[in-house]
N, C-alpha and C positions, 0 to 999 in steps of 0.2 A: 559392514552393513551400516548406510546412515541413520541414524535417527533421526527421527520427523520433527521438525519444529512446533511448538506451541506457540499460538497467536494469538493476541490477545488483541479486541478490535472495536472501536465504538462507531456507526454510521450517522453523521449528520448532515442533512441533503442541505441544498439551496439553489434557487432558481434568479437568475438572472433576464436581463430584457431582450438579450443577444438571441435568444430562442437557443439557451444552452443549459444544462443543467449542471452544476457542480456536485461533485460527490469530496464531502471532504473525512476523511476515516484516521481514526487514533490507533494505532497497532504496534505492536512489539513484539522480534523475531525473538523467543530464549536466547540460542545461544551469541545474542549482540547484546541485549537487556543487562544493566548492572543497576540490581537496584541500591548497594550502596553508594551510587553517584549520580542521585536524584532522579533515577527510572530512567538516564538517556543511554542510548548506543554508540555512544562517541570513547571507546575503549578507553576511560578512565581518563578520561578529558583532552586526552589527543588527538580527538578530530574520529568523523565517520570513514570507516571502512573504504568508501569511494576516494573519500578526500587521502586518504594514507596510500594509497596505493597511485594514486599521482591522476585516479580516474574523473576527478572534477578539483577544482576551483577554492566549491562551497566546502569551508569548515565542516559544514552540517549535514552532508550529504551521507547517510549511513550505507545505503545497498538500494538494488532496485526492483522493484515488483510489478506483477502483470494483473490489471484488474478487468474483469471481464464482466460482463452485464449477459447474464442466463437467461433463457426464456423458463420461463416456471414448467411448464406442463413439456416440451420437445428437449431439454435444457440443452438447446442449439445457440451458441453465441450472438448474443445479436450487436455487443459494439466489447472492444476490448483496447486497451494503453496501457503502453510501458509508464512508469512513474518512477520518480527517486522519493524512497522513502527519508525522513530526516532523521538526525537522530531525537529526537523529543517524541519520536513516535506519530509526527504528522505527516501525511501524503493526500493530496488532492489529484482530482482528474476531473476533466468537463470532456460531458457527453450531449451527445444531438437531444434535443429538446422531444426526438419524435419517442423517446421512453416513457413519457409524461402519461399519465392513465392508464399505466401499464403495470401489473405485479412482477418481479423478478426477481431472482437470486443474483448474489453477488458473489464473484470468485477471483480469490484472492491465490496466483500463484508467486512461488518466490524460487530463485533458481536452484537452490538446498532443500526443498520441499519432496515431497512423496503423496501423489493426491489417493484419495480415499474415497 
């Protein structure tokens, strides 16, 4: 049986001229979190997950997750991206400008996850 991950997540928006909206989110999966080596995901300072496994590039690159923009009331998807979270806990995504006046949830899947 897996056990479900704890996230932990801060939302801070920003708006752009491009008619885009950026969602930029601070999150940390448990079981990648060390908090004795300053709160990153980078397995004890050898690089993110992605990067150890030969899957990117970036040093920093921890795992990847799916962030989807919910409609409140149908909670029918209305836009969703793949993203690479880092390991310091930061991931961004830009979304169509037409979510703007709009209330909705945000859902946050990760491939070790279990939704509820």
């Amino acid at each position: 049986m897996t056990k479900p991950f704890l996230l932990f997540i801060v939302f801070l928006f920003s708006l752009s001229l491009e008619a885009q909206v950026t969602l930029d989110i601070r999150m940390f999966i448990e079981g990648f979190y060390s908090a004795g080596n300053n709160g990153r995901m980078n397995n004890i300072g050898q690089g993110g997950c992605l990067y150890l496994n030969g899957l990117s590039t970036n040093f920093n690159d921890a795992d990847t997750i799916q962030i989807s923009i919910m409609d409140q009331l149908t909670y029918a998807e209305v836009e969703s991206h793949k993203v690479i979270l880092q390991t310091d806990g930061n991931v961004s995504s830009i979304f169509n400008s037409l979510i703007l006046g709009n209330s909705y949830f945000i859902k946050i899947n990760h491939r070790n996850t279990l939704e509820t």
